[in-house]
N, C-alpha and C positions, 0 to 999 in steps of 0.2 A: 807734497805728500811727505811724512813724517816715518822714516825708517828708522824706530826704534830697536836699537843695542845693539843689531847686527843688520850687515849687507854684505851684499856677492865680493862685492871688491875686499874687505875686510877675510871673507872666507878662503879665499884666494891666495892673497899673500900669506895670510898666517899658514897655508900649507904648501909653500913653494910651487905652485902650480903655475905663472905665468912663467911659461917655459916654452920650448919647441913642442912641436906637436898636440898643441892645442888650438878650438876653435868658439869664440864668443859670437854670438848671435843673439836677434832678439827681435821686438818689435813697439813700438810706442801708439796707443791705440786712445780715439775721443770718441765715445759712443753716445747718441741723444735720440731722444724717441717722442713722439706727443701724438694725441689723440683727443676725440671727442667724445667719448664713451662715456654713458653714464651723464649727460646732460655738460660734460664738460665741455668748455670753449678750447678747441683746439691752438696750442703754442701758449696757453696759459699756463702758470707754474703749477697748477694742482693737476693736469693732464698732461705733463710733461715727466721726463726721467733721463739720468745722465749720469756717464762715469768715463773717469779718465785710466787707463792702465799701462803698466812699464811690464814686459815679460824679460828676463835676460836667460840665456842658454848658456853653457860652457861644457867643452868634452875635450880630456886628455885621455891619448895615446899611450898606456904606460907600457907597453910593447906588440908583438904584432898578434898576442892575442886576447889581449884586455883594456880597455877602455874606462872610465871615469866620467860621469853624465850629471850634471846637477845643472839645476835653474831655479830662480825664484822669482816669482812675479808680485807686483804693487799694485792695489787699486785704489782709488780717491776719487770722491766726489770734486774734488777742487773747491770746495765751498759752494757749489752751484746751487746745493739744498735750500742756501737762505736768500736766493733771488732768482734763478731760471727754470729750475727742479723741484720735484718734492721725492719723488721716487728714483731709485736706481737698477741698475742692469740685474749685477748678482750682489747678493746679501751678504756683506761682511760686518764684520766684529757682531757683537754683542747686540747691539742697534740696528744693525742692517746697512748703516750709510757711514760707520766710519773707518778710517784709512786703517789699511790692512797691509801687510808682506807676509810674506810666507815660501817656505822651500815647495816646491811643485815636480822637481825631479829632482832625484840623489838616488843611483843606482850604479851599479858594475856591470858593465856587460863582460859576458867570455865566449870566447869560443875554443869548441874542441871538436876539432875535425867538422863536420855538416852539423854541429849541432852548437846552437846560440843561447846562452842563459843568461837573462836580465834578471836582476837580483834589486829590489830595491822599490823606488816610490818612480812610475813610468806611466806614460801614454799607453792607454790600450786600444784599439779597434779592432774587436769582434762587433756581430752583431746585436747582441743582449749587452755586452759593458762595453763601452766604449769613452773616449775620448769627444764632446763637443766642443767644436771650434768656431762656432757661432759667434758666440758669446764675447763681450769686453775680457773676458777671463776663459781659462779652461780645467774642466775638471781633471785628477788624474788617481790614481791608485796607488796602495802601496799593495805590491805582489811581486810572485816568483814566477816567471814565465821561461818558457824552453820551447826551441824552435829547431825542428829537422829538416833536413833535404838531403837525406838518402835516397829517395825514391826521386827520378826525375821529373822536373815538373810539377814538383808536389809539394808542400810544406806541411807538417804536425805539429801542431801546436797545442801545450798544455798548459796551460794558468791556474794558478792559486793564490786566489785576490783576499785579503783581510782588511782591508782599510781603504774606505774609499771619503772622496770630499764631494763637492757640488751640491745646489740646492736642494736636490731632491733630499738630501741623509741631512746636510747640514750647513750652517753659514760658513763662509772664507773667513775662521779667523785664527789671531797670532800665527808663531813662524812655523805651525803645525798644518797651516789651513785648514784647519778644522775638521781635518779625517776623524771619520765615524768607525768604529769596530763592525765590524759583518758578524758576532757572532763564531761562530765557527769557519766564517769564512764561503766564498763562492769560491766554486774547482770547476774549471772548463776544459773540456779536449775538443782541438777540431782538424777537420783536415781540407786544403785547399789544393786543390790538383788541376792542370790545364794539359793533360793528357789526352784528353779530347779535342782536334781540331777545332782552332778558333771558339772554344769555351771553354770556361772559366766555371767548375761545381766546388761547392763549398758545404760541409757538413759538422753541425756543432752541437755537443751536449754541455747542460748547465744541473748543476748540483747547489743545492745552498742549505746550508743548515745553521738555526739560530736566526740572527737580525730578518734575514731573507729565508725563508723555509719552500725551496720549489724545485722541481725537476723539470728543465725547460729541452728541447731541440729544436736546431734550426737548419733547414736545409736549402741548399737556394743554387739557380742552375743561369749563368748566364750565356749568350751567346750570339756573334758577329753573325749575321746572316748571306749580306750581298747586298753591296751598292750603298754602304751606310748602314742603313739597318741592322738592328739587331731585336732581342726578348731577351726576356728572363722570365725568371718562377722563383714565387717565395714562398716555403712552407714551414709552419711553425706549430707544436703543441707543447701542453703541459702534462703532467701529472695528475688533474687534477680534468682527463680530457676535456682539455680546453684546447680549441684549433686558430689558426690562423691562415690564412691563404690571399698570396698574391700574385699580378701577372704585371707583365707591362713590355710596349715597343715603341724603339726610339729610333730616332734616325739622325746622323751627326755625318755631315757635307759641307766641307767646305767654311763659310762661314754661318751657317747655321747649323742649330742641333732642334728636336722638337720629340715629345713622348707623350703618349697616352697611360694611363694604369689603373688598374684595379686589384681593390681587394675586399674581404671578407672575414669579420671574424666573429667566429658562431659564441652563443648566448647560454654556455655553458663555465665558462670560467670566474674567477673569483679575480685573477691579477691582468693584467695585459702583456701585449709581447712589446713594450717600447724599453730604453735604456734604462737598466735596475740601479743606476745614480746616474751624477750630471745635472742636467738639467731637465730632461723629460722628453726628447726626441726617441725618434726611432728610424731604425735601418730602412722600413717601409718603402715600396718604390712609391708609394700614394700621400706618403707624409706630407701636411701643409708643412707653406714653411715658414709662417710664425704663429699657428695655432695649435701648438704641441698637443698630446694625449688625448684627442679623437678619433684618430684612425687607428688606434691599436685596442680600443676599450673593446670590452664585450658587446657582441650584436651589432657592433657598427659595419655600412656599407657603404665602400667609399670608392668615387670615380673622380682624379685626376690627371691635368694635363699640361701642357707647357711650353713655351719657343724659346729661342733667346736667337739672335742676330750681332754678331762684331760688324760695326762699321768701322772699325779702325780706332778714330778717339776715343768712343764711348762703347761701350756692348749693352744693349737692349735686351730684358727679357720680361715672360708675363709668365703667369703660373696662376690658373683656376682649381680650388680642390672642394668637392662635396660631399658633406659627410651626412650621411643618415641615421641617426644614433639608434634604432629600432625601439627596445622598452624603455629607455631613456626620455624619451623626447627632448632628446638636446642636441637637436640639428646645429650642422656648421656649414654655410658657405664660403669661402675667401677665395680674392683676386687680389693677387700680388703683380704689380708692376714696380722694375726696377732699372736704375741705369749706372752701368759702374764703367769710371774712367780713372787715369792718374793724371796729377800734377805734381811738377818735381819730386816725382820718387816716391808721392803720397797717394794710394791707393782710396780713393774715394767711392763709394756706395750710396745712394738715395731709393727710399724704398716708398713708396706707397702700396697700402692695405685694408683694404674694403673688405669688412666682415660684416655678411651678416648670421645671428644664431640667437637661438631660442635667449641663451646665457646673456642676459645685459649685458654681465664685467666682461664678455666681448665684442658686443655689438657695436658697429660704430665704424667711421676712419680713423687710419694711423699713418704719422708720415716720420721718418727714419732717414738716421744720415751717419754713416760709419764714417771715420776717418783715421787709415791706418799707415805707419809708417815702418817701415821692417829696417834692419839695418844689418 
């Protein structure tokens, strides 16, 4: 991979920053996917897709209440496009498939007394913007975020996002990664409080004016029951009365965990409730999980479910989600079976994915193989 003009290392020194109280992190990630969709021979190069990427972290302590946050991350095909691939993960440069870097965090955080302000290009997780980490790469934002814990048990959180990256807005490219203007910007306030024995309530309003023009809420109530078990509830509308509703219970023992869910979302809206960039996921407890932007579209109805089992080397899991598009007719079935183990320190994933759906460009098997290494 070809890191033109600038790198971490480079940024680094030239600011005195390999010093005490700093900490480098990161991880080295080979991601490959194929399928048969579409009449293709599965493991052939036209029904195949693959990227390689470099993530690096850094954070200095510049006293005990300010910090220094920056990372950039690399993607490359490795040349794989002109013999094992045709396609890739996420779209960089200009073409889609060629080698990229770019800064991904550079931010100050401070704090003053219970209250935290990130200032700069950061990870977000809410439920409407968020952060996926799916992905060979991760999307990230450039905003002003402020964090309280005066009330105990509580956090407030306000955001004012102007610039975001990932596919949905735009490709990863040069050392900007390709941040998109929002226009005037998305502003969020939420509030997360566990004041309530063994639950976890969370409530969040969304504003967007220009590129995103919406007024969104999201409300959502989670909680431990007994014996494992737990629920939640997920509620969301817009502006524009458009609803969303969901439910789900899980149970998590030992060495298994297992959930059921559902949701609903009525045939009144014009946007959906999944992630406003990134790459097209959502908070959903019913979210397939590689058939993005079904469960959250208008009029869709959707039941799913899931195990997963640690035997020790490997961990075992399945996950069935069925979507009913209503006046779409663009139903989704998927069954997702996977098994994730390490070897020397290399976190390994295989995924097989049985779709079927109205939609050709996903009808078909897919079989997946993540290999990640953290350092």
């Amino acid at each position: 991979m070809k890191f033109k003009k600038i790198t971490l290392t480079t940024l680094l020194l030239a600011n005195g920053l390999f010093a005490t109280d700093t900490n480098i992190s990161g991880s080295a990630k080979l991601f490959y996917g194929t399928d048969d969709i579409e009449q293709h021979d599965i493991f052939d190069k036209k029904a195949s897709y693959g990227d390689a990427s470099v993530n690096i972290n850094f954070s200095k302590k510049i006293n005990d209440n300010l910090s220094l946050n920056a990372g950039v991350t690399g993607i490359s095909t490795l040349g794989l496009e002109d013999s094992l691939v045709s396609g890739v993960w996420a779209q960089a440069g200009k073409t889609g498939i060629e080698d990229t870097a770019w800064i991904d965090t550079a931010n100050l955080t401070a704090n003053f007394g219970k209250t935290t302000a990130i200032i700069g290009r950061q990870k977000l997780d809410t439920p409407l913007a968020f952060t996926e980490t799916w992905n060979v790469v991760e999307n990230s934002f450039d905003a002003f975020t402020f964090i309280n814990k005066n009330i105990p048990q509580t956090q407030i959180v306000a955001s004012a996002v102007t610039r975001a990256n990932g596919n949905v807005v735009s490709n990863f490219t040069n050392i900007q990664g390709g941040m998109k203007d929002l226009g005037d910007g998305i502003y969020t306030v939420g509030l997360i409080t566990k004041l309530v024995p063994k639950t976890t309530i969370q409530g969040w309003y969304y504003e967007g004016n220009g590129l995103i023009d919406t007024k969104k809420t999201w409300i959502q109530a989670d909680a431990d029951v007994i014996g494992g078990v737990s629920v939640g509830a997920q509620f969301a509308n817009d502006d524009k009365d458009a609803q969303f509703i969901a439910g789900k219970i899980g149970y998590d023992r030992d060495k298994l965990s297992a959930y059921v869910a559902f949701s609903q979302a009525d045939d009144k809206g014009q946007v959906d409730f999944s992630n406003f960039a990134g790459f097209g996921g959502s908070k959903a407890y019913s979210e397939a999980w590689w058939n993005f932007g079904y469960v959250t579209r208008p009029d869709a109805t959707t039941f799913a479910g899931g195990a997963s089992y640690d035997l020790g080397s490997v961990k075992l899991s399945a996950q069935y989600t069925t979507v009913d598009s209503g006046a779409l007719n663009d139903d989704m079935d998927e069954l997702t079976v996977t098994a994730d183990t390490k070897i020397n320190d290399i976190d390994i994933l295989f995924a097989y994915i049985n779709t079927t759906a109205d939609s050709k460009s996903i009808d078909g098997n897919t079989f997946q193989a993540y290999l990640t290494l953290p350092f």
